[in-house]
N, C-alpha and C positions, 0 to 999 in steps of 0.2 A: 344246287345240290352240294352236300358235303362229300367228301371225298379224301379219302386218309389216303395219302403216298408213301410207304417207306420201301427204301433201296440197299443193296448192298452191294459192291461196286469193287472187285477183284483191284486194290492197286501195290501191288506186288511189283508191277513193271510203271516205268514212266507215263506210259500209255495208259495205263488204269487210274492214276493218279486224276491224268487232263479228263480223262472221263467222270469223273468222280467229282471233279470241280462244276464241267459242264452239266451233269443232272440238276445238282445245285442250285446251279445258277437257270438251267430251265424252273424246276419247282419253285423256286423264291420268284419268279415274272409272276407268277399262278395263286400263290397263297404264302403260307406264313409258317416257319419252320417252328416244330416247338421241343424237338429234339435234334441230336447230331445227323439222323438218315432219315427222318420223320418230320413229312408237310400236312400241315390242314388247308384245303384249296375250297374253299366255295366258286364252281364252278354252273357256267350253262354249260349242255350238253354240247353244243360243237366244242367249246372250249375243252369239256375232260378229252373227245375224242383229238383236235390240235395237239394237247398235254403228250397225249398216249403215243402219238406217232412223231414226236417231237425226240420223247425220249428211247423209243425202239431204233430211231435213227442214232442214236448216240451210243447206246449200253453194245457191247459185247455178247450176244446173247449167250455164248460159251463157256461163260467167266462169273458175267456178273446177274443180278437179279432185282426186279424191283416189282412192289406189290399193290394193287389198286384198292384199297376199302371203299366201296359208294355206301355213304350213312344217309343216303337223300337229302330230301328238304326240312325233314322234323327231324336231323342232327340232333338238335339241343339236349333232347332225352335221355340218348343214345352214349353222351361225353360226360364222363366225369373227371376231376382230375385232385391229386392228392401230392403234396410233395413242394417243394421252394418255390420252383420257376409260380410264377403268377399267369394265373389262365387268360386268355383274352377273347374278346366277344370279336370274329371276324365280319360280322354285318352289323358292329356299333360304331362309333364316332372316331374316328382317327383324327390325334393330335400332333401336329407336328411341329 
């Protein structure tokens, strides 16, 4: 299933900052970022539920916020996209 992440992460103090790096770096292990607070994760179900309690262990819950969109398995429909960045297909071919 498709899964849209996006976060917003209080870093006002230093501590918010390290926070702010580690969701980051949780959602980039998971999927593929395609704005500055915004991940597209094609995940299985244990994995979004790992994701979820991955990043509840991290955020602040007093401070900071982050947002779950499940677009399922027929995503494709669901995503459009208009603007520079070039879209990319997360279950087509990766070149590296």
């Amino acid at each position: 299933m498709m899964v849209l992440i996006t976060y917003d992460v209080d870093t006002t103090t230093y501590d918010g900052q390290k926070r702010l790096h580690k969701v980051a770096k949780a959602c980039v292990n998971y999927g593929q970022r395609v704005q500055e607070s915004v991940f597209e994760c094609v995940l299985e179900p244990y994995q979004y539920t790992e994701l979820k309690d991955k990043l509840k262990s991290i955020m602040n819950i007093e401070k900071d916020s982050i947002r779950f969109y499940n677009l399922g398995s027929n995503w494709k429909r669901r995503v459009e996209h208009l603007g520079a960045k070039k879209p990319y297909d997360p279950e087509g071919v990766i070149i590296t």
